[in-house]
SEROLUM-194378 format. One line per 2 residues: number of its first residue (from 1); their letters; for each residue x, y, z of N, C-alpha, C, O. Coordinates in steps of 0.2 Angstrom, whole numbers, padded with zeros to 4 digits. Layout:
residues N
NUM) A) X:Y:Z:X:Y:Z:X:Y:Z:X:Y:Z ~ ...
//
This chain:
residues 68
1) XX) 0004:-0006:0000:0000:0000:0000:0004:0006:0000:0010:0006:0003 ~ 0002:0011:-0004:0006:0019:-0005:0002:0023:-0006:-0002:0024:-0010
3) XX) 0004:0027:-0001:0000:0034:-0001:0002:0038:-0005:0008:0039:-0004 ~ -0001:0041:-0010:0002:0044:-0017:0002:0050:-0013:0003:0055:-0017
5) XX) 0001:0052:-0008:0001:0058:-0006:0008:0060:-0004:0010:0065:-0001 ~ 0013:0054:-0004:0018:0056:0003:0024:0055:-0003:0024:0052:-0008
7) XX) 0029:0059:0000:0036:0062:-0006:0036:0056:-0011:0031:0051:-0010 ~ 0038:0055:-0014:0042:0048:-0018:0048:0043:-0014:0048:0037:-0014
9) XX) 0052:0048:-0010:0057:0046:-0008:0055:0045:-0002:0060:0044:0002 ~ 0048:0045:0001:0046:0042:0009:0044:0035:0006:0046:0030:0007
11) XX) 0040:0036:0001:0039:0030:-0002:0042:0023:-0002:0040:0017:0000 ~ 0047:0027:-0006:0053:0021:-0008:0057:0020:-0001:0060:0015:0001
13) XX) 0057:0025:0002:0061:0022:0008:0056:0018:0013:0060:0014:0016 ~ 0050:0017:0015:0046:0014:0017:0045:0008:0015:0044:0003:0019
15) XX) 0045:0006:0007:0045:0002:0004:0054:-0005:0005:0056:-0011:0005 ~ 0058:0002:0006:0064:-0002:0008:0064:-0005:0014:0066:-0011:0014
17) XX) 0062:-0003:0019:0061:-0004:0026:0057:-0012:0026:0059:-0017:0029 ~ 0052:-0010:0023:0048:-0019:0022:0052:-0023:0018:0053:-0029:0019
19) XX) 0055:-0022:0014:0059:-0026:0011:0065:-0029:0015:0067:-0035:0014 ~ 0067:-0025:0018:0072:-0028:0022:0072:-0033:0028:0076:-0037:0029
21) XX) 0066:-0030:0030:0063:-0034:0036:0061:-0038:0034:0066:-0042:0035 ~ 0057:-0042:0030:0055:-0048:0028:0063:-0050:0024:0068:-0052:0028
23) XX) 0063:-0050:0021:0071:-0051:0019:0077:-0053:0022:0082:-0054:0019 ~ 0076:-0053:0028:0082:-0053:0033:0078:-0058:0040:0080:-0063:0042
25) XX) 0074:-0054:0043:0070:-0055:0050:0068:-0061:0046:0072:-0066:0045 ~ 0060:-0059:0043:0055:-0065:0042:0057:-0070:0037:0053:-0074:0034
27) XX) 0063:-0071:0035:0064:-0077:0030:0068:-0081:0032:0070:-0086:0029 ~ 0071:-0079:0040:0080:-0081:0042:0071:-0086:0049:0071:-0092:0051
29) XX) 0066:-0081:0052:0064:-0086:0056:0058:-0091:0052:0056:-0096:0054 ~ 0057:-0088:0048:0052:-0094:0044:0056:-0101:0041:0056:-0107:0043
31) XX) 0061:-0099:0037:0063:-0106:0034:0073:-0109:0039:0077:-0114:0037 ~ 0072:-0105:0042:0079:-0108:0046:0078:-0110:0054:0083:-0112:0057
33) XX) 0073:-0110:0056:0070:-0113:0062:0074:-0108:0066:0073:-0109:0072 ~ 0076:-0104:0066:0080:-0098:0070:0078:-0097:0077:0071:-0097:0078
35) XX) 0082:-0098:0083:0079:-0094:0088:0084:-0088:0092:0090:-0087:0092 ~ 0079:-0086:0095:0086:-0078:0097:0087:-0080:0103:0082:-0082:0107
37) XX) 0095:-0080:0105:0098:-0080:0110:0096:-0076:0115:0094:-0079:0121 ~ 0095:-0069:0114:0092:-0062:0118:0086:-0061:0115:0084:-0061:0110
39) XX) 0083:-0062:0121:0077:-0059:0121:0074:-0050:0121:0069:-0048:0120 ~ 0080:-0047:0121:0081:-0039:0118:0082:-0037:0111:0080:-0032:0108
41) XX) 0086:-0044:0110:0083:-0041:0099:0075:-0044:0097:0071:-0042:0094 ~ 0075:-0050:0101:0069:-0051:0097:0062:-0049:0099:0056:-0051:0098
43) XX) 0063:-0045:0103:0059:-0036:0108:0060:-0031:0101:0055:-0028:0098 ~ 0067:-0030:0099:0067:-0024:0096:0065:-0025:0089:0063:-0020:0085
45) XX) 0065:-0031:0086:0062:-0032:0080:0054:-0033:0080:0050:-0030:0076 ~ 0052:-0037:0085:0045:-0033:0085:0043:-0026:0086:0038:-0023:0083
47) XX) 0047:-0024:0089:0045:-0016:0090:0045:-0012:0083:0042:-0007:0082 ~ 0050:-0016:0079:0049:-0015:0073:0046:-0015:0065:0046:-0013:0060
49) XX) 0043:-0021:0070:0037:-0024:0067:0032:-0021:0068:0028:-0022:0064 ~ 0030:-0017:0073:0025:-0014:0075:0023:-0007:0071:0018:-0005:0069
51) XX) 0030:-0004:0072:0032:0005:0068:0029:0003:0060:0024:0006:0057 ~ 0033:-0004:0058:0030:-0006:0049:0021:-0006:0051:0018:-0001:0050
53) XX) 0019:-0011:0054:0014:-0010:0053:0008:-0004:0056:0002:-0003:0054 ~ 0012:-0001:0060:0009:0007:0060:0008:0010:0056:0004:0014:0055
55) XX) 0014:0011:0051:0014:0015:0045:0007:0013:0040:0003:0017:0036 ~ 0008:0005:0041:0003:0005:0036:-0005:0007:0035:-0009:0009:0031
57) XX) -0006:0005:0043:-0013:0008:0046:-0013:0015:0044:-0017:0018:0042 ~ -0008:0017:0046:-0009:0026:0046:-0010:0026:0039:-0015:0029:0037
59) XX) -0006:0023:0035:-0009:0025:0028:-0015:0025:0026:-0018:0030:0024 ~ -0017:0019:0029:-0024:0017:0024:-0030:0022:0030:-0035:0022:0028
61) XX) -0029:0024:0034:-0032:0028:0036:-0032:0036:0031:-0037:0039:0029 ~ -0028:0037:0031:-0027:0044:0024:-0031:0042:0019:-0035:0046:0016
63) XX) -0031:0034:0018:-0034:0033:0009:-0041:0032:0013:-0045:0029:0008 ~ -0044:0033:0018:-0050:0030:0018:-0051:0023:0017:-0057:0022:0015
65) XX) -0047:0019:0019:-0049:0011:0018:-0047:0009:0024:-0045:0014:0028 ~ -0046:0003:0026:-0044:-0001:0033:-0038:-0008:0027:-0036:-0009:0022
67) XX) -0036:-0011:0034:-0034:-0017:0030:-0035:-0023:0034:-0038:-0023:0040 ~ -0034:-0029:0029:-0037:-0033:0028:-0037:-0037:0036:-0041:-0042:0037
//
């Protein structure tokens, strides 16, 4: 989802932010059984799981829709 209202370059940097996250986080604990030694990184990764998916609520709040 993209809010065509917002620079091009929050965009695409938004757009890199999930890319990374799932790319990195969500693919190392989906297919490599991964588990975290500290329980402080895998806090700080949700928390930034949280930030991703606030952006995108706030988004679809701007466009007038919800998500799924």
């Amino acid at each position: 989802m993209t809010d065509p209202a917002e620079h091009p370059g929050q965009q695409t940097g938004l757009q890199r932010l999930f890319e990374g996250f799932f790319g990195s986080v969500r693919n190392l604990i989906a297919h490599t059984g991964y588990r975290y030694d500290d329980g402080k990184e895998a806090f700080q990764l949700l928390m930034l799981l949280d930030l991703l998916v606030g952006s995108l609520d706030a988004a679809a709040k701007r466009l007038g829709t919800t998500l799924p």
